[in-house]
PQR file of N, CA, C, O and H, with PARSE charges and radii, in Angstrom:
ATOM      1  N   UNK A   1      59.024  17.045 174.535 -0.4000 1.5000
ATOM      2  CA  UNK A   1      60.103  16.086 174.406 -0.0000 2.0000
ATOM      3  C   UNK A   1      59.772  15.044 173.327  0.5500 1.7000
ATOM      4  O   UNK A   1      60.713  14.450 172.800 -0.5500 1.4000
ATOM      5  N   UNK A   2      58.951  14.870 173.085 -0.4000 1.5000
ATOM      6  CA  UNK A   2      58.335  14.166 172.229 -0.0000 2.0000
ATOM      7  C   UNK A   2      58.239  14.408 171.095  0.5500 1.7000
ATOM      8  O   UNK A   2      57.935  13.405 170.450 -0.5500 1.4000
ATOM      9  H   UNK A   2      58.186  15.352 173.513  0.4000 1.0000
ATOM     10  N   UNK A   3      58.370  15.404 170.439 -0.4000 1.5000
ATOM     11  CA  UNK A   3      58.157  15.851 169.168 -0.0000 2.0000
ATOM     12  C   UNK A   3      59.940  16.078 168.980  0.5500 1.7000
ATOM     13  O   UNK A   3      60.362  16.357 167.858 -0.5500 1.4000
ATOM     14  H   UNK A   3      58.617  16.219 170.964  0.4000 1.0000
ATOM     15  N   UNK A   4      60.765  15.958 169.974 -0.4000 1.5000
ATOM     16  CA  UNK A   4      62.619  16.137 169.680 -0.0000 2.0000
ATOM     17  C   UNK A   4      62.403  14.570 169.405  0.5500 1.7000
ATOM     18  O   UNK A   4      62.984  13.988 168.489 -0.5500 1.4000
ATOM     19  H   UNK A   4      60.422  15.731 170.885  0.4000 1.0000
ATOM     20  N   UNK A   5      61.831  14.169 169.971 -0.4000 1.5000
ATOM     21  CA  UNK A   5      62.346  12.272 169.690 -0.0000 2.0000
ATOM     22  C   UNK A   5      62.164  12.083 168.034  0.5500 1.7000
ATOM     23  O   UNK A   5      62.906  11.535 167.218 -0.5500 1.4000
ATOM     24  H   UNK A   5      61.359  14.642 170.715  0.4000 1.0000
ATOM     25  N   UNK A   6      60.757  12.820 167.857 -0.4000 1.5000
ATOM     26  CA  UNK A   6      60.002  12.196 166.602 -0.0000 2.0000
ATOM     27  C   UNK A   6      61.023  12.337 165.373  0.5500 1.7000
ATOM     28  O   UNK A   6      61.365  11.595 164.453 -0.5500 1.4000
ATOM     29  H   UNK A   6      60.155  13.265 168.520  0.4000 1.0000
ATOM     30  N   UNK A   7      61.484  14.174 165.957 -0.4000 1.5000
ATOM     31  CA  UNK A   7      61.763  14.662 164.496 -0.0000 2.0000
ATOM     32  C   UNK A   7      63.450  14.189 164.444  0.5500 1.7000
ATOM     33  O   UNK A   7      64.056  14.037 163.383 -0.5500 1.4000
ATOM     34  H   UNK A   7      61.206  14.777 166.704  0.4000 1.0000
ATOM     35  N   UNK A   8      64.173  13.958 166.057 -0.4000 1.5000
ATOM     36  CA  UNK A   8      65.272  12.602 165.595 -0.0000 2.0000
ATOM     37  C   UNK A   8      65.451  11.464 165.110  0.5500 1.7000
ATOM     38  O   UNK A   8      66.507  10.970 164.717 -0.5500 1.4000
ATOM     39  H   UNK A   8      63.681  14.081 166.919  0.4000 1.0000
ATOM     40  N   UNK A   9      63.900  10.801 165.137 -0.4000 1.5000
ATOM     41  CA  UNK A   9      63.683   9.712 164.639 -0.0000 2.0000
ATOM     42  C   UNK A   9      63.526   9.782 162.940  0.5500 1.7000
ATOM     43  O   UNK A   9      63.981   8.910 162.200 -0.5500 1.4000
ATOM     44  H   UNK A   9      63.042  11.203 165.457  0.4000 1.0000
ATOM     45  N   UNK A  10      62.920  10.782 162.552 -0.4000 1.5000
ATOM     46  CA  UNK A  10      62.882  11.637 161.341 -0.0000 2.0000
ATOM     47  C   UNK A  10      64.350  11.625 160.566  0.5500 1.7000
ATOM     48  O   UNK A  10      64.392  11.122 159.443 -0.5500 1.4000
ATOM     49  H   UNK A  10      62.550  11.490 163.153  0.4000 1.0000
ATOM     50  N   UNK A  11      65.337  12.076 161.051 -0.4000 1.5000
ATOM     51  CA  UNK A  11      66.698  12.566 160.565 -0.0000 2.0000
ATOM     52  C   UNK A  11      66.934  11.322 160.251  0.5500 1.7000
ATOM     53  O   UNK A  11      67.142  10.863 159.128 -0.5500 1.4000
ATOM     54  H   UNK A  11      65.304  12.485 161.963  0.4000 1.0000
ATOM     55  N   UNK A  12      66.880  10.454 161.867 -0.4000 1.5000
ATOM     56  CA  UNK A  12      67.678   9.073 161.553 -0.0000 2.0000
ATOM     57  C   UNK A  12      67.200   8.191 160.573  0.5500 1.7000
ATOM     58  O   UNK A  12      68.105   7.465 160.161 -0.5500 1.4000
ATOM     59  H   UNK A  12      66.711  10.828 162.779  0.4000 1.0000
ATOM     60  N   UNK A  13      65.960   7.958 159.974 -0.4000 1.5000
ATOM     61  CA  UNK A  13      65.534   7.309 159.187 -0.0000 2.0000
ATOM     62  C   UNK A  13      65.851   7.853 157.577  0.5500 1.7000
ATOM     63  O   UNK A  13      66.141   7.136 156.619 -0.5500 1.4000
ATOM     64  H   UNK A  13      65.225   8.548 160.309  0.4000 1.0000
ATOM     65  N   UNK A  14      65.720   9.152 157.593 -0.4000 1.5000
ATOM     66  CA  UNK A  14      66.588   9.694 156.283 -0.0000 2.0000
ATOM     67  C   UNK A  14      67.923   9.311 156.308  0.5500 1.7000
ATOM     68  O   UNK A  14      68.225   8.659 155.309 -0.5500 1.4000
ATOM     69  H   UNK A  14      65.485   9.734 158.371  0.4000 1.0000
ATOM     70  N   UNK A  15      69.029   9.525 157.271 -0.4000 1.5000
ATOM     71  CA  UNK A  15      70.256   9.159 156.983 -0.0000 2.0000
ATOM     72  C   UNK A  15      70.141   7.477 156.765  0.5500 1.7000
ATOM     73  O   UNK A  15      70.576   7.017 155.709 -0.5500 1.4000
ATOM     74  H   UNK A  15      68.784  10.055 158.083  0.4000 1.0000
ATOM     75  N   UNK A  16      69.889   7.088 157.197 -0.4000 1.5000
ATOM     76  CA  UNK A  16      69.835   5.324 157.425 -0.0000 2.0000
ATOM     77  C   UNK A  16      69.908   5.257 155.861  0.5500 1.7000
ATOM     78  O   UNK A  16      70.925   5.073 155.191 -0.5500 1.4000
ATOM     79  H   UNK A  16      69.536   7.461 158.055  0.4000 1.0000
ATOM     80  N   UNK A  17      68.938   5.398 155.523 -0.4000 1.5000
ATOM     81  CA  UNK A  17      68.032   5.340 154.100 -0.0000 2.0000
ATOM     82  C   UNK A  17      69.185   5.402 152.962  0.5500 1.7000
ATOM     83  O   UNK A  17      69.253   4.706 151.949 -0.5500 1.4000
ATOM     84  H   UNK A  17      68.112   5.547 156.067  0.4000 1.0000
ATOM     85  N   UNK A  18      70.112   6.463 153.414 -0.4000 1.5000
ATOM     86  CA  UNK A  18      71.315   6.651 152.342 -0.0000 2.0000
ATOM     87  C   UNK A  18      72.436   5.211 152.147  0.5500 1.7000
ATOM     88  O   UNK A  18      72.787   4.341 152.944 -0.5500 1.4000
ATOM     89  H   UNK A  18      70.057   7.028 154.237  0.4000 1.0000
ATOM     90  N   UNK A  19      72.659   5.386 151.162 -0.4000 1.5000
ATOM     91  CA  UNK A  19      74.018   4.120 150.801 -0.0000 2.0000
ATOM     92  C   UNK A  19      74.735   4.074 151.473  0.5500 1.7000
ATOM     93  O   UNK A  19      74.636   2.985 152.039 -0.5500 1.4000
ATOM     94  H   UNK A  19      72.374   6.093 150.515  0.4000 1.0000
ATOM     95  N   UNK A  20      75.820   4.830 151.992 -0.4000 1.5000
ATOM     96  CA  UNK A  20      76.486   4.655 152.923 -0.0000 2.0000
ATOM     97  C   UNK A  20      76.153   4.166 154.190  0.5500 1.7000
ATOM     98  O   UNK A  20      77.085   3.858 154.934 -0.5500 1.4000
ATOM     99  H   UNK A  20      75.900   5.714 151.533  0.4000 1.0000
ATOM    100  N   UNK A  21      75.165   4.055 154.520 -0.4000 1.5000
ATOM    101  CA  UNK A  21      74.830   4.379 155.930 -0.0000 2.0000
ATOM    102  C   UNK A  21      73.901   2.920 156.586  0.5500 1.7000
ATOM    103  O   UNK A  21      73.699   2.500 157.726 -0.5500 1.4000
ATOM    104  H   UNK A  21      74.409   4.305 153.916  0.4000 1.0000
ATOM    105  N   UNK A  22      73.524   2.487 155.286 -0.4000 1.5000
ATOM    106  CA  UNK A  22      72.053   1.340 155.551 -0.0000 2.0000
ATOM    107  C   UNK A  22      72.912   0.305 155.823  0.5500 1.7000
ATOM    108  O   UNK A  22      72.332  -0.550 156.491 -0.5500 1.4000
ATOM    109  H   UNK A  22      73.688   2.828 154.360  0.4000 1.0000
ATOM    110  N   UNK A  23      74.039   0.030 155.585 -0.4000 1.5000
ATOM    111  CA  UNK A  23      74.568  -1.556 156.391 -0.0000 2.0000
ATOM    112  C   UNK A  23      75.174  -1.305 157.462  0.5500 1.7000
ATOM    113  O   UNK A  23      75.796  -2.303 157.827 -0.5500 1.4000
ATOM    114  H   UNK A  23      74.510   0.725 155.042  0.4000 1.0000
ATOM    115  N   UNK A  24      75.310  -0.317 158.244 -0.4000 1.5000
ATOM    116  CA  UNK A  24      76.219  -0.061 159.714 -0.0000 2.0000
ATOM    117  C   UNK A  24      75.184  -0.322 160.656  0.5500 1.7000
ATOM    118  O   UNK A  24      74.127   0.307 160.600 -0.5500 1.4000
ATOM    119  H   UNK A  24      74.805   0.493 157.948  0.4000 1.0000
ATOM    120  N   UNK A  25      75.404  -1.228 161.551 -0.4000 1.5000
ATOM    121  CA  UNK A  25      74.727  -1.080 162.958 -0.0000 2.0000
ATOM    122  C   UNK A  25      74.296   0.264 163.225  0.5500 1.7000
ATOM    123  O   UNK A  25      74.963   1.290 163.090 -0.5500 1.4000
ATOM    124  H   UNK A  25      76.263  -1.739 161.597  0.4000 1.0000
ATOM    125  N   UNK A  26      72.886   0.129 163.691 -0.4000 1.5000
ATOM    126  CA  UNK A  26      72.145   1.231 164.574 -0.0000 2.0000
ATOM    127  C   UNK A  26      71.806   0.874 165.794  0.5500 1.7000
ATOM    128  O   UNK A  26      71.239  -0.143 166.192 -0.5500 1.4000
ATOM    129  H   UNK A  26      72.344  -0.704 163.801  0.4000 1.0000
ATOM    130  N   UNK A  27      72.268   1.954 166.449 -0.4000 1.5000
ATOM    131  CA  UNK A  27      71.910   1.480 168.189 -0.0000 2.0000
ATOM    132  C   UNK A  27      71.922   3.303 168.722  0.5500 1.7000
ATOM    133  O   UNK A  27      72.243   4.288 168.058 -0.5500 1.4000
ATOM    134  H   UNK A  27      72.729   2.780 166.125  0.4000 1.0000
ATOM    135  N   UNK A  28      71.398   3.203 170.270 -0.4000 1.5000
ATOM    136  CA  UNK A  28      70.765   4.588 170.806 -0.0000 2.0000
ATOM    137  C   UNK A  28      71.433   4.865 171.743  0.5500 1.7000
ATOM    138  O   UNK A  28      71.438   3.877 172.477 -0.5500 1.4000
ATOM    139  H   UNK A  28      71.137   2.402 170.810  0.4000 1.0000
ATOM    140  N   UNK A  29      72.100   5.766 172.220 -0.4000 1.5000
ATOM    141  CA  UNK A  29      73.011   6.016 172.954 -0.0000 2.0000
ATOM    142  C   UNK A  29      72.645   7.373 173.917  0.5500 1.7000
ATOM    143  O   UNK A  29      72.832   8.440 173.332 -0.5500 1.4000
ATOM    144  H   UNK A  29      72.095   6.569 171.623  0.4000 1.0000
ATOM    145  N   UNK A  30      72.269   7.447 174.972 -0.4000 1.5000
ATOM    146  CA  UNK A  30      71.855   8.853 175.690 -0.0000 2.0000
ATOM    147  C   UNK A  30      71.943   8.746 177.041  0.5500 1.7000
ATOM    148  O   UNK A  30      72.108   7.708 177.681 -0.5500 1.4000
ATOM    149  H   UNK A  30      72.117   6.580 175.447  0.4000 1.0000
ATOM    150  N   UNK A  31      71.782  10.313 177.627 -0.4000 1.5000
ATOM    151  CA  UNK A  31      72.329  10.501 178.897 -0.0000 2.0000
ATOM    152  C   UNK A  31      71.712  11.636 179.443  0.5500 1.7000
ATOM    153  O   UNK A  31      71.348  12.587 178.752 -0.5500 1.4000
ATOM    154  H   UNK A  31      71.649  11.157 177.107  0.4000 1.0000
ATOM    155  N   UNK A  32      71.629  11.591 180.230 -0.4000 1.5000
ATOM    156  CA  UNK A  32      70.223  12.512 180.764 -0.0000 2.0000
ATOM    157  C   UNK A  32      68.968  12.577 180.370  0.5500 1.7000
ATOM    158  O   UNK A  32      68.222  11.598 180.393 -0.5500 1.4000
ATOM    159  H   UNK A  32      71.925  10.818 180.791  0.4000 1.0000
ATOM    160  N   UNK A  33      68.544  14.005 179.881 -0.4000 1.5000
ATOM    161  CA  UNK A  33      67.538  14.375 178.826 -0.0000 2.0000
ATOM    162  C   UNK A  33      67.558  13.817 177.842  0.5500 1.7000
ATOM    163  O   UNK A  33      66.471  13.507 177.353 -0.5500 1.4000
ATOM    164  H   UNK A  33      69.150  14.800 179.863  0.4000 1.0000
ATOM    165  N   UNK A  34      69.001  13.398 177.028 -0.4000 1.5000
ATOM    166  CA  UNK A  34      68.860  12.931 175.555 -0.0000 2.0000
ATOM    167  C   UNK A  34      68.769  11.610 176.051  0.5500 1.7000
ATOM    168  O   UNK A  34      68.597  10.914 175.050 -0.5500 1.4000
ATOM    169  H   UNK A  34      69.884  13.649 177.425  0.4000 1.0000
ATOM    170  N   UNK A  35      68.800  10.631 177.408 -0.4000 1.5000
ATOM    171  CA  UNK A  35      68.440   9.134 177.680 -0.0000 2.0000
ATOM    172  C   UNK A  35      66.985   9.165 177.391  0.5500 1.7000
ATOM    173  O   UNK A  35      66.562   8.208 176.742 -0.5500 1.4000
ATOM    174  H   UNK A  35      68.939  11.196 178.221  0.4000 1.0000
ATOM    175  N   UNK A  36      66.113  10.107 177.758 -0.4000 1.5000
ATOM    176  CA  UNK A  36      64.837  10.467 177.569 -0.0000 2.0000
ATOM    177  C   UNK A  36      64.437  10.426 176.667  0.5500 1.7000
ATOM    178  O   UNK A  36      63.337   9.877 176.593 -0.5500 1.4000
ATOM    179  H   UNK A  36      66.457  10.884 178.285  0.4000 1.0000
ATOM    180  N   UNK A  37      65.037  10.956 175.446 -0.4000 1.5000
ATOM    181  CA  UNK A  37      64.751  11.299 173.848 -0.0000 2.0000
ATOM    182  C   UNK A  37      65.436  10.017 173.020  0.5500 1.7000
ATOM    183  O   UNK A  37      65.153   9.994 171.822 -0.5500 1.4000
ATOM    184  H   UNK A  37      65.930  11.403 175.506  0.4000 1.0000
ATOM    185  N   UNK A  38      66.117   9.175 173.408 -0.4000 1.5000
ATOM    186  CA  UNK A  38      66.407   8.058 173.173 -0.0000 2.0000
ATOM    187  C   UNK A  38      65.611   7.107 173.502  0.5500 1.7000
ATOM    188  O   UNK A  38      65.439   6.326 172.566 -0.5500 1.4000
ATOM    189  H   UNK A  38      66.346   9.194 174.382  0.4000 1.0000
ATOM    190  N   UNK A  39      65.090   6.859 174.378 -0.4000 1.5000
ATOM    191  CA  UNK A  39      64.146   5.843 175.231 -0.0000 2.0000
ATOM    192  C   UNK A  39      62.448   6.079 174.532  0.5500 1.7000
ATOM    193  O   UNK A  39      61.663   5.158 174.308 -0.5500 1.4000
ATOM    194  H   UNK A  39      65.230   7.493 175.139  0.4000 1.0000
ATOM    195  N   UNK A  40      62.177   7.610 174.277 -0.4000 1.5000
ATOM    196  CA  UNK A  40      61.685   7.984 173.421 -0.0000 2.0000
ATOM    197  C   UNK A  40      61.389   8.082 171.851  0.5500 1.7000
ATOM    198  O   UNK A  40      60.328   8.537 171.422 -0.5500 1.4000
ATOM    199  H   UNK A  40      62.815   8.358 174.459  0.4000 1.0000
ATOM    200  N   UNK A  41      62.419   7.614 171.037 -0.4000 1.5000
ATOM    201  CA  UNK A  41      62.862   7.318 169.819 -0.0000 2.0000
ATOM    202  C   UNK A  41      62.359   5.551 169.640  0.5500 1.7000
ATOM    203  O   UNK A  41      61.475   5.028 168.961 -0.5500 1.4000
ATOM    204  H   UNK A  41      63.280   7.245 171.386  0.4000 1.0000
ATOM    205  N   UNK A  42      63.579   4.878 170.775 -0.4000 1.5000
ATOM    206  CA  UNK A  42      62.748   3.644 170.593 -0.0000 2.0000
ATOM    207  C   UNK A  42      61.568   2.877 170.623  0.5500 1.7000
ATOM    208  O   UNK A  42      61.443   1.724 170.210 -0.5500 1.4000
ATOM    209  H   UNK A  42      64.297   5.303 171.326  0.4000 1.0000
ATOM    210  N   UNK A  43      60.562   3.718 171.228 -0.4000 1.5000
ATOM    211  CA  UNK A  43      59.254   3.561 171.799 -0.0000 2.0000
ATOM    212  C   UNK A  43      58.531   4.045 170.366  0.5500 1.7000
ATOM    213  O   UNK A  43      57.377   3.657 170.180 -0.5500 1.4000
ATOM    214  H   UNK A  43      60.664   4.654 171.564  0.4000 1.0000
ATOM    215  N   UNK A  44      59.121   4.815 169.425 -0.4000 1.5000
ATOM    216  CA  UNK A  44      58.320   5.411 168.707 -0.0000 2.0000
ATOM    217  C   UNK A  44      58.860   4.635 167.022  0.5500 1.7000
ATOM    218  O   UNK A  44      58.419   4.943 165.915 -0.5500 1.4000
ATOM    219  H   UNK A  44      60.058   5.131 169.575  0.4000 1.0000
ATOM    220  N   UNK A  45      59.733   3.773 167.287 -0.4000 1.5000
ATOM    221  CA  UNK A  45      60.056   3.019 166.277 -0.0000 2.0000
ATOM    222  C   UNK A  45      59.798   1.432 166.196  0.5500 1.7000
ATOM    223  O   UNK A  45      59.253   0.846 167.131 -0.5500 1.4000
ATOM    224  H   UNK A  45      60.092   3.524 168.187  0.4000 1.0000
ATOM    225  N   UNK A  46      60.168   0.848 165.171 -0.4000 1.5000
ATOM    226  CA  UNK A  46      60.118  -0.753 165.269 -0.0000 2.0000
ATOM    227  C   UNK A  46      61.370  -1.113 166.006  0.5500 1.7000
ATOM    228  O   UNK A  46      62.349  -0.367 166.037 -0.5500 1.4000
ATOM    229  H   UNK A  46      60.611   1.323 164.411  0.4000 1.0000
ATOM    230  N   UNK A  47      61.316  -2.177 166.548 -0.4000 1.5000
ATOM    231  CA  UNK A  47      62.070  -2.653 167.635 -0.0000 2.0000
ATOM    232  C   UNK A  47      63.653  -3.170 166.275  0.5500 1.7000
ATOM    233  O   UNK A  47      64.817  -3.156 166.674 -0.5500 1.4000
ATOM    234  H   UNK A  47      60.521  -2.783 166.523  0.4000 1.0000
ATOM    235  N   UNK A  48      63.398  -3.442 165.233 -0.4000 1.5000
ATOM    236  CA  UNK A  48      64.197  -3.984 164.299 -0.0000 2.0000
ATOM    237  C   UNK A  48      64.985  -3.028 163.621  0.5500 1.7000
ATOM    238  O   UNK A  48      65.759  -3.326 162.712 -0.5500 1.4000
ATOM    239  H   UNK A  48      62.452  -3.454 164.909  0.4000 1.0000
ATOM    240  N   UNK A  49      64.772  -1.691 164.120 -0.4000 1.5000
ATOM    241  CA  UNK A  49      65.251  -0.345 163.540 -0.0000 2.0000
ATOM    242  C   UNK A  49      66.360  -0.378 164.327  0.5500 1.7000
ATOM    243  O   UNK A  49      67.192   0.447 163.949 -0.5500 1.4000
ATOM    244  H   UNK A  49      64.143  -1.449 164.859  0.4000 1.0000
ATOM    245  N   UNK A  50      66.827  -1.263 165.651 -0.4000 1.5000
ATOM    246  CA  UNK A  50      68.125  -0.953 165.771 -0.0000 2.0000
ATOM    247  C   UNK A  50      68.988  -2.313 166.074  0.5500 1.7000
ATOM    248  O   UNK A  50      68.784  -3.416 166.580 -0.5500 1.4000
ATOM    249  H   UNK A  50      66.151  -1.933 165.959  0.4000 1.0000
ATOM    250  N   UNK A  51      69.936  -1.685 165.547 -0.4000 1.5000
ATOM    251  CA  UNK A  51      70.790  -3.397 165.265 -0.0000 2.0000
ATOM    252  C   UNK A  51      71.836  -3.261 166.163  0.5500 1.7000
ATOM    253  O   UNK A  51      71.812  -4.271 166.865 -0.5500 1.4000
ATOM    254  H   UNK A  51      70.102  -0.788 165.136  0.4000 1.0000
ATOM    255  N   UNK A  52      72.810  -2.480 166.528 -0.4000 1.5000
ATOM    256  CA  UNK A  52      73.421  -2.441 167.238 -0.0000 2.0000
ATOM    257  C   UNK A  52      73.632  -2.636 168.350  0.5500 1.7000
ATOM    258  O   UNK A  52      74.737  -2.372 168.824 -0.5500 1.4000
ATOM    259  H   UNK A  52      72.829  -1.659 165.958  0.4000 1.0000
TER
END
């Protein structure tokens, strides 16, 4: 489960990164398993990575 968080955390930091994308609120949204991989994501990021 841990390595789904990482390599979402992975994607999300590439998309972020793009022009479009770097001034919109970021925030984590999950439910079940993916509450897991979310809760997981944030644990594995800076706390300032989400704005939303």
């Amino acid at each position: 489960m841990e390595k789904i968080a990482a390599t979402s955390l992975s994607f999300f930091k590439h998309v972020r990164n793009s022009k479009p994308y770097n001034e919109l609120p970021a925030f984590l949204f999950g439910e079940s398993m993916g509450g897991l991989a979310t809760m997981l994501m944030y644990f594995q990021s800076e706390p300032s990575t989400w704005t939303g």
